[in-house]
N, C-alpha and C positions, 0 to 999 in steps of 0.2 A: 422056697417054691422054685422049681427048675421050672425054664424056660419051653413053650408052646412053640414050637419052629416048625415048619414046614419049608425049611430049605434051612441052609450054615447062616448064620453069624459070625462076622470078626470083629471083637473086641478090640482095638489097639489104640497104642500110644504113641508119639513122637515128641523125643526131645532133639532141640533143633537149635544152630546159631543164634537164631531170636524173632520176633514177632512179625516180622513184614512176611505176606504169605508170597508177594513176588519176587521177595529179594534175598531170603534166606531160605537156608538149606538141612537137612534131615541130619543131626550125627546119631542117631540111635531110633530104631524101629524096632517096636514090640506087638506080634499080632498074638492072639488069643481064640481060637477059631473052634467055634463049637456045634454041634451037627443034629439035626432032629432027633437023631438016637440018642443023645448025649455024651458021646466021646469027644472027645476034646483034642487038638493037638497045638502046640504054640512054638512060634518060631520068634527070635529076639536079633535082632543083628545089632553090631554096631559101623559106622559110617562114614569114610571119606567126606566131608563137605569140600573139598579142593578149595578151601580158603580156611585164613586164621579165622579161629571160637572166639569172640570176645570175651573178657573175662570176667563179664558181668552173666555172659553166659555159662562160661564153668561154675562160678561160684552156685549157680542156680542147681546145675545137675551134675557136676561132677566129672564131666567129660572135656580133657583139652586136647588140644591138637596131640601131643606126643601119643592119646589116647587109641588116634585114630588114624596115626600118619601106616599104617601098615594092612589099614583095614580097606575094602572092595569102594570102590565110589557106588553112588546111589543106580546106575547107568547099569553098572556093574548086575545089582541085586533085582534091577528094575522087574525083568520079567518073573524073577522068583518071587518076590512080594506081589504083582499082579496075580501069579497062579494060583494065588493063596485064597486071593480075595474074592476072583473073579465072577464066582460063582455063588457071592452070598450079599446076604444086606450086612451094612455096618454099622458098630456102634461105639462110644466112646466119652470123654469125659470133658466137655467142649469140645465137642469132636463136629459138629453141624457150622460152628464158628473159627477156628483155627483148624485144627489136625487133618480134615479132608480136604480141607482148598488148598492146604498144604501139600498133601502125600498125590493132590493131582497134578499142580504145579513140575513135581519133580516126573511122576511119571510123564504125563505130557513131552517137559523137555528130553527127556531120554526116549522119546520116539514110541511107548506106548498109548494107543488110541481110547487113554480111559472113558468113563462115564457113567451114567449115575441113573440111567436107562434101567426101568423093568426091578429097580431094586431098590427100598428103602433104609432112611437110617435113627439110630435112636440116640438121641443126647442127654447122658444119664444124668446131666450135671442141670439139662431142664426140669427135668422131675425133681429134683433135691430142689433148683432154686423157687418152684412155683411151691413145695411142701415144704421145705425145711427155712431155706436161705441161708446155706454153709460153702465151706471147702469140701475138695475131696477129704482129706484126711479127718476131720472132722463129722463128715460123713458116713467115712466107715466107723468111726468110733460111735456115732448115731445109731446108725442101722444095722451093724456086725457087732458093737461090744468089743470091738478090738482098736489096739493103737497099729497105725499103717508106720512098718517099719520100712525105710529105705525110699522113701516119699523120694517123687522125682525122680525115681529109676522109672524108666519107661515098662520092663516087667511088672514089679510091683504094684505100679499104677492101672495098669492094667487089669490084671488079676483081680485088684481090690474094686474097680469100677464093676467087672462082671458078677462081684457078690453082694454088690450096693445093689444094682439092678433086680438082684433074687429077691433080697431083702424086702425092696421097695414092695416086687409083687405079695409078700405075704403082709405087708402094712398094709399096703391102699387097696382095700377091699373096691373102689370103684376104679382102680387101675386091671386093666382087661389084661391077661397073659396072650397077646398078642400083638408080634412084631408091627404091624403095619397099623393096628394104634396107638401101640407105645410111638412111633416116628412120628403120627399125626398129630399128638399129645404133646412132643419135646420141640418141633418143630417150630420156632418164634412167628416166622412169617414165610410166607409160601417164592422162596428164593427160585430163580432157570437158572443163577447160574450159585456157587457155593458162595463166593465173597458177597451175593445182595448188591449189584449195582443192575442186574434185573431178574422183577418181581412180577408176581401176576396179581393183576387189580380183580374188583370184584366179580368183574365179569368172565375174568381166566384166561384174558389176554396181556401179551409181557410191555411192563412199562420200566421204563430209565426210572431211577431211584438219584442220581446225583445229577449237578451241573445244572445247564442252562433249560435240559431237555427234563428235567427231574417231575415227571406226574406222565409227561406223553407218552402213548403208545409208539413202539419199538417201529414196528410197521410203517407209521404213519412216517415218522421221522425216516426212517430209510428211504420212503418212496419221495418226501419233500426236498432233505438234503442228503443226495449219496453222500458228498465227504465227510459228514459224520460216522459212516464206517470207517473208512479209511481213516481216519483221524485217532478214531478207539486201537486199530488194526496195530497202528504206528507209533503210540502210545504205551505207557507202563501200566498196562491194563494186566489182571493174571490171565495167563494165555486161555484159563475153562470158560473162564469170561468171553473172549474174541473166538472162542470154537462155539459156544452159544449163539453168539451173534450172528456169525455166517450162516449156523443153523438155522434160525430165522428165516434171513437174506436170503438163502436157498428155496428156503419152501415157499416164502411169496413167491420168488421167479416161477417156480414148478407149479404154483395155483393158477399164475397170470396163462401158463401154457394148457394147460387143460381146459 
């Protein structure tokens, strides 16, 4: 079943130095970008991280420094990988939990104003874990019939998440061919900013998720203890995180003046 769009889709991947989405860095991006018409086009780079891969890293995907010592830093690629995306919803394979608090992390630092405004995304790897409870690779061997050759390339990976996705649609007859409830459907818990340290309660206003302040409204706490921003601000917070917050902090100020 091909995909109901009404705007692009990018499919992508990232393999990266390793887990921490603040503190590590992109060496390979893969997007997969597909269009209401259904023409496709896909761009794959590989990536300066300007620091050593550990080598619990390479062993994982294959990429070490000598891999990369010649290739564009992320800075470098930043605004080509935004131009790609900018204009569609996204999707991916944990991509709601690692790969997008990641690839905003980096654009962020290299001075792109990303954000996640006006566009949604799908995690394909929530539909497998709420129907099946597999691996990617294993997945596509569920849902395609095929073995996923080159697993942990970031093309590969990709590619293979975009046909699990198809797949999915002609299994789950109560999965709807459309974007914006496959996102609402993959979606764990209704995150403002990508890492989950703020969420909206049930009311649809944003509360702290961690720490002292963990249950309070955002708001209230800004207007009790200012230095609690400042503290976040100053903090090994990921920076979509602190651009969230000011968000916030802004628009109270700009409610009080009205």
């Amino acid at each position: 079943m091909e995909l109901k769009l009404h705007r692009p889709i990018c499919f992508f991947d990232l393999e990266t130095t390793g887990t921490d989405i603040t503190k590590d860095r992109i060496v390979e991006i893969a997007i997969l970008k597909v269009y209401p018409n259904g023409n496709k086009e896909s761009k794959t780079w590989l990536v300066n991280p300007e620091r050593p891969i550990p080598p619990q890293s390479t062993a994982f995907h294959g990429i070490d420094d000598e891999k990369v010592a010649n290739e564009p830093t992320f800075k470098d690629l930043s605004h080509q990988v935004y131009n790609m995306i900018k204009d569609s919803d996204l999707a991916g394979y944990n991509s709601d939990r690692f790969d997008i608090p990641l690839l905003a992390e980096e654009l962020l630092r290299a001075g792109v104003d990303f954000d996640m405004k006006n566009r949604v995304t799908v995690d394909v790897q929530t539909i497998f874990h709420k129907k099946e409870e597999r691996t990617l690779s294993a997945a596509f061997k569920f849902y395609c019939g095929q073995v996923l050759e080159n697993a942990h390339s970031a093309a590969a990976d990709t590619n293979a998440t975009y046909e699990i996705l198809k797949s999915q649609l002609d299994r789950y007859e109560d999965l709807k061919n459309d974007i914006k409830e496959l996102s609402e459907f993959t979606t764990r818990k209704k995150a403002v900013d990508f890492a989950g340290f703020i969420v909206l309660d049930d009311d649809g206003e944003e509360i702290f998720t961690f720490g002292k302040h963990k249950g309070a409204k955002v708001e209230k706490i800004l207007e009790q203890e200012p230095g609690y921003f400042g503290w976040i601000q100053n903090a090994d917070f990921p920076l979509y995180t602190k651009k969230v917050l000011t968000a916030i902090k802004l628009r109270k100020l700009n409610n009080k003046l009205v």
